[in-house]
LOVO-110586 format. One record per residue (C-alpha): y, z, x; residue in three letters. Coordinates in steps of 0.25 Angstrom, whole numbers, plus 5000, padded with zeros to 4 digits. Last residue first. Layout:
BEGIN
YZXAla
...
# end
This chain:
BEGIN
519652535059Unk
519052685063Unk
518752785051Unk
518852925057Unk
518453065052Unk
518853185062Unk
518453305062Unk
519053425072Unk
518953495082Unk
518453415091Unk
518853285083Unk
520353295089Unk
519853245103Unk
519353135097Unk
520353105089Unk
521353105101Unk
520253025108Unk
520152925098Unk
521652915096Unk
521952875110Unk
520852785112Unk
521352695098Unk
522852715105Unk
522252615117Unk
521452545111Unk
522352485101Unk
522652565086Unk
522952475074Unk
521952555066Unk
521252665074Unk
521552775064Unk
520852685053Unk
520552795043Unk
520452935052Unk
520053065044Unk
520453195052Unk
520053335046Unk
520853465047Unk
520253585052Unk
521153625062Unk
522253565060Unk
522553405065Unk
524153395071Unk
523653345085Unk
522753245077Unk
523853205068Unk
524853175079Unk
523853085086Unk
523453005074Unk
524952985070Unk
525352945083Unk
524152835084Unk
524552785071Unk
525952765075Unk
525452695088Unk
524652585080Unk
525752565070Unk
526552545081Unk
527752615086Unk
528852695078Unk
528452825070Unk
528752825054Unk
529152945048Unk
528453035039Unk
527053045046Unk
525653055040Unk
525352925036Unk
524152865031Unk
524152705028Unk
523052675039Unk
522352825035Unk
522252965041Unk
521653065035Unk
521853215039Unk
520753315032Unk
520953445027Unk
520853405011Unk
519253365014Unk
518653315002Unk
519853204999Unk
520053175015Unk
518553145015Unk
518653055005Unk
519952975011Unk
518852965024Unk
517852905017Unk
518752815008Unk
519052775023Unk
517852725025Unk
517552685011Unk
516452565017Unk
517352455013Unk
517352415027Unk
516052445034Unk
515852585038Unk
516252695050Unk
516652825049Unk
517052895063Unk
516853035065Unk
517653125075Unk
517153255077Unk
517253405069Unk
516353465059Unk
516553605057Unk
517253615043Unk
515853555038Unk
516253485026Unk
516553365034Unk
515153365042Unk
514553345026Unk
515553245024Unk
515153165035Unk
513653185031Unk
513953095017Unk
514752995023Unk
513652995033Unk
513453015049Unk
513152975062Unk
513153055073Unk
512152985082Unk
512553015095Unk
513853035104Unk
515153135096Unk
516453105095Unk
516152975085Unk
515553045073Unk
514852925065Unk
515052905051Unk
514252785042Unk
514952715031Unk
514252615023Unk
513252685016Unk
514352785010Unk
515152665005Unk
516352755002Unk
517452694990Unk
516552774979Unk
516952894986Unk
518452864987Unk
518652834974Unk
519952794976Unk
521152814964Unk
522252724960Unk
523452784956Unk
523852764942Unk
523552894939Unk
524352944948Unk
525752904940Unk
525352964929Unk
526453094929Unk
527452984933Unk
527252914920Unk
527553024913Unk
529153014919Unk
529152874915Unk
528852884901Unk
529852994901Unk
530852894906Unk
530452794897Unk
530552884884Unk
531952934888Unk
532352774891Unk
532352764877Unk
533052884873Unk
533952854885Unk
534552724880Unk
534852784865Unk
535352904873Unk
536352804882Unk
536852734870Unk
537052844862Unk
537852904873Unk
538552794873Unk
538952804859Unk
539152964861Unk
540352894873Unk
541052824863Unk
541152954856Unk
541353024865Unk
542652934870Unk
543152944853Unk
542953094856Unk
544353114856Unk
544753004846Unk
543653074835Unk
544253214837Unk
545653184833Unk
545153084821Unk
544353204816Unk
545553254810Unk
545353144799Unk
544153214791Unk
543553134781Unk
543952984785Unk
543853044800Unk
542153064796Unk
541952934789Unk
542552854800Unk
541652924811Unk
540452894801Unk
540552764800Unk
540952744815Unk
539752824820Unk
538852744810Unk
539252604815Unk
539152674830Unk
537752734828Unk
536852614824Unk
537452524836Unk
537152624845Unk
535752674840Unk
535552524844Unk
535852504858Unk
534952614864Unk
533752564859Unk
534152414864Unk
534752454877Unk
533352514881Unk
532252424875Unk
533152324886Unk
533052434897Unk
531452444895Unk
531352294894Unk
532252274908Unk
531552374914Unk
530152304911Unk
530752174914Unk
531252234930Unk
529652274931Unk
529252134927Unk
530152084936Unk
529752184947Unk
528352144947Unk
528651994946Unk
529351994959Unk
528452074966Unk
527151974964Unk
528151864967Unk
528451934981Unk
526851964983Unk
526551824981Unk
527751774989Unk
527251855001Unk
525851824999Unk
526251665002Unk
527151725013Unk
526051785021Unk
526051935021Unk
526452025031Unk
528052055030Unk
528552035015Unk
526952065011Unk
526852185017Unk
528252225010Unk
527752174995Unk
526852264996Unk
527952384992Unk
528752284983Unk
527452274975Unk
527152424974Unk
528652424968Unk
528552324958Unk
527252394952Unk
527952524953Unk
529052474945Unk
527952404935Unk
527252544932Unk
528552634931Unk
529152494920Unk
527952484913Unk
527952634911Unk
529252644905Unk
529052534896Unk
527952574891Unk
528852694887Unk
529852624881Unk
529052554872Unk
528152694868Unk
529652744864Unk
530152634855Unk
530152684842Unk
530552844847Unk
531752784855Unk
532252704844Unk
532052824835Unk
532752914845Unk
534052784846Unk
534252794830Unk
534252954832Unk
535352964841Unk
536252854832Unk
536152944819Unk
536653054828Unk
537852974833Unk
538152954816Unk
537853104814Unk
538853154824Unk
539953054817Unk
539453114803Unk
539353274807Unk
540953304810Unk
541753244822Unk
542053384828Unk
540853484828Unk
540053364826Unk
540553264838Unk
540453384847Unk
538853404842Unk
538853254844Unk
539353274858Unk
538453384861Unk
537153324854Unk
537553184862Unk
537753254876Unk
536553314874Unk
535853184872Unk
536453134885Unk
536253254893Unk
534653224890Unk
534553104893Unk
535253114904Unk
534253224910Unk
533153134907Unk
533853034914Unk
534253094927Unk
532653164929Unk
531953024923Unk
532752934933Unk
532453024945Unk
531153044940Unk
530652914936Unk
531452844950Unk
530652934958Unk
529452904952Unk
529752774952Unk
529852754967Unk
529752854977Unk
528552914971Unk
527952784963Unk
528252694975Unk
527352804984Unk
526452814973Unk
525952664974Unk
526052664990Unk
525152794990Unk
524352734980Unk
524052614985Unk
523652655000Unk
522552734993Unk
522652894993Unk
522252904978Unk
520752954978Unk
521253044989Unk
521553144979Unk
522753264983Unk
523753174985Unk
523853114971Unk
524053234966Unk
524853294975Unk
525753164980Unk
526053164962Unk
526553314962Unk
527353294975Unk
527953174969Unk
528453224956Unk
528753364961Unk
529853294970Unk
530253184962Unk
530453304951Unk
531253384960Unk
532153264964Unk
532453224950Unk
532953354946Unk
533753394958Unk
534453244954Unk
534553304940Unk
535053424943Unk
536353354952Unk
536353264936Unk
536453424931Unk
537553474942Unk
538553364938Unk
538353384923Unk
538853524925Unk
540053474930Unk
540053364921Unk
540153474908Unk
541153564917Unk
542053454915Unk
541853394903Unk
541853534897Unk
543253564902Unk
543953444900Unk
543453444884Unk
544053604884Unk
545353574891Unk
545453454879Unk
545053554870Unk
546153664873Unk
547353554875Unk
546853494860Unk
547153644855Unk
548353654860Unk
548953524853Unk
548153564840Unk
548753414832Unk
547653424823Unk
547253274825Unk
547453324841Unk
546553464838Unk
545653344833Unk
545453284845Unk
545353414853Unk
544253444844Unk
543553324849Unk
543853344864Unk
543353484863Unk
542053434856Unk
541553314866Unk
541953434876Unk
540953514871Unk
539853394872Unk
540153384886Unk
540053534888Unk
538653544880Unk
538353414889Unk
538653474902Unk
537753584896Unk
536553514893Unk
536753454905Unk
536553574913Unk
535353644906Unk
534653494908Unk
534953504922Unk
534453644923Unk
533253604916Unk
532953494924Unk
533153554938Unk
532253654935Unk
531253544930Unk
530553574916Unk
531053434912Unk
530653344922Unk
529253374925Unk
528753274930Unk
527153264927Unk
526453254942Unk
# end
């Protein structure tokens, strides 16, 4: 279930992409300069040629940047994809976690933060990325035309904000996982909190509506500590770098007065570095958070709950009696599954037992031994879209359609079938089944 995000396709050639927008971009960071100081030089054809140059980077540069972020949506989409796949497969293939729980709990984490992690973690990864390369090109421009003392005056700053990141790294990622682990909290909660808006009595009601409430405020302060940590780290490195970018920028014209020209044009880079820094000092913390979140992904079905079916079956307490056929035909857990294994069986058989008994445990155990089996629950559904009528009927439908669909040597497990069914659609089921368990098995567990 690992992501992964950077030996993608669509990765790769997103990442080839925006490392050449921002070659480009840094190129025209270096034609702008030397137009400037073709003007302290008076070079009136010269400025033309770098000024043509400048328009004609940025504009391919974007170009280029416009199918890299269209990457990046290809990106994100492909990973969902594999991500949820992946998870349905492994957590698919053990009915230790089929419990009602689980499938609401990684239906929120599929659609919910999953989605979010990857979509987020694909465009920002990429950012991250384009953003330091837009600072080595830039400073490389700002080196090849400003000289070595302004460049390392902005370098100065870069390593401030990676030793702020490397001190506070195991804090941001705590953070991270508080912050996946309290959303889905909040979210499970909104999700029960709809039976409650329309079934409960209003004293449960309030209960349930405080219980939510405090959930999503000690999500929202989780959020609002990690984006406080945020704008602190990346503050800093600023007010270190511009005192020092001044110095050294004053130092530098003192010594070589041509570099005026080239200074006012890439005053607006300039400005624009500084935001940059800004931004970088922001993402080298939000760097660890997102990687913290991508791992956490990978885990995520370890803190599923898991049945032991097994131990849940009161063997003395359940007794199985095949109901197509008159006489004593009374069997054991044990001898059920002995019949089971004989590919010949056939016939309808009813599992009967006390509540708490693990009859339906007994059936979820059989699905897990036998892959070829059919089992239909209270909460099962097999149909995409939702059919009109009572729950009763829908059932019935459902029941119908899976018995004229049944291959040949598939197995039928019943939990409940005749819940919310009156007479008259109970009758019509049975003989159906009935009919069906002449050539084929059928293990059924009555309400």
């Amino acid at each position: 279930m690992k992501v992964r995000l950077f030996t993608n396709k669509f990765f790769l050639a997103a990442l080839a992409l925006i490392i050449l927008q921002q070659i480009l971009i840094g190129g025209s960071t270096y034609f702008i300069a030397l137009a400037g100081m073709s003007v302290s030089l008076q070079q009136v054809n010269a400025v033309m040629n770098y000024i043509i140059l400048f328009f004609v980077s940025v504009a391919v540069a974007y170009s280029i940047g416009s199918t890299a972020l269209f990457l990046t949506t290809k990106l994100a989409n492909d990973l969902w994809r594999r991500y949820t796949l992946s998870l349905l497969s492994t957590v698919g293939g053990d009915m230790s976690y089929s419990s009602q729980k689980n499938k609401l709990e990684t239906n929120h984490w599929i659609g919910g933060e999953a989605l979010a992690t990857i979509d987020s973690a694909s465009e920002f990864v990429l950012d991250f990325i384009s953003l330091y390369c837009n600072i080595l090109f830039t400073l490389l421009a700002f080196l090849f035309t400003l000289g070595w003392v302004v460049t390392g005056a902005v370098c100065f700053a870069l390593v401030i904000s990676s030793l702020l990141l490397t001190f506070t790294r195991s804090r941001i990622q705590m953070l991270g996982s508080e912050i996946q682990s309290k959303k889905l909290t909040v979210l499970s909660g909104i999700s029960l909190l709809w039976d409650f808006l329309f079934y409960a009595p209003q004293e449960s009601l309030q209960k349930k509506e405080e219980d939510v409430k405090l959930g999503m405020q000690s999500f929202f302060l989780q959020k609002e500590k990690y984006k406080f940590h945020e704008q602190i780290l990346s503050c800093i490195p600023i007010f270190i770098a511009i005192p020092i970018v001044i110095i050294a920028t004053s130092y530098a014209l003192s010594h070589k007065l041509v570099l005026i020209g080239a200074l006012v044009a890439t005053l607006p880079r300039s400005l624009q570095m500084f935001q940059n820094l800004h931004a970088v000092s922001m993402y080298n913390s939000r760097i660890a958070l997102t990687m913290k979140m991508l791992s956490n992904l990978a885990s995520f079905d370890s803190r599923l709950e898991r049945q032991e079916l097994s131990k849940q079956i009161n063997k003395s307490q359940i007794s199985i009696a095949q109901i197509d056929r008159p006489g004593d035909n009374t069997h054991s857990v044990d001898s059920l599954f002995n019949l089971i294994n004989e590919d010949s069986t056939k016939g309808r058989y009813l599992i009967n037992g006390p509540n708490g008994a693990g009859k339906s445990s007994f059936l979820k155990l059989i699905k897990s031994q036998k892959k070829d089996s059919i089992y239909i629950g209270p909460e099962v559904h097999f149909n995409d879209v939702i059919e009109q009528g009572s729950t009763g009927q829908r059932r019935v439908s459902s029941i119908l359609e899976l018995l004229d669909n049944l291959s040949d040597k598939e197995i039928l497990l019943l939990d409940e079938w005749d819940a919310n069914l009156d007479i008259k659609n109970k009758n019509i089921v049975c003989k159906s089944l009935s009919e069906t368990a002449k050539t084929h098995l059928i293990i059924e567990v009555r309400h």
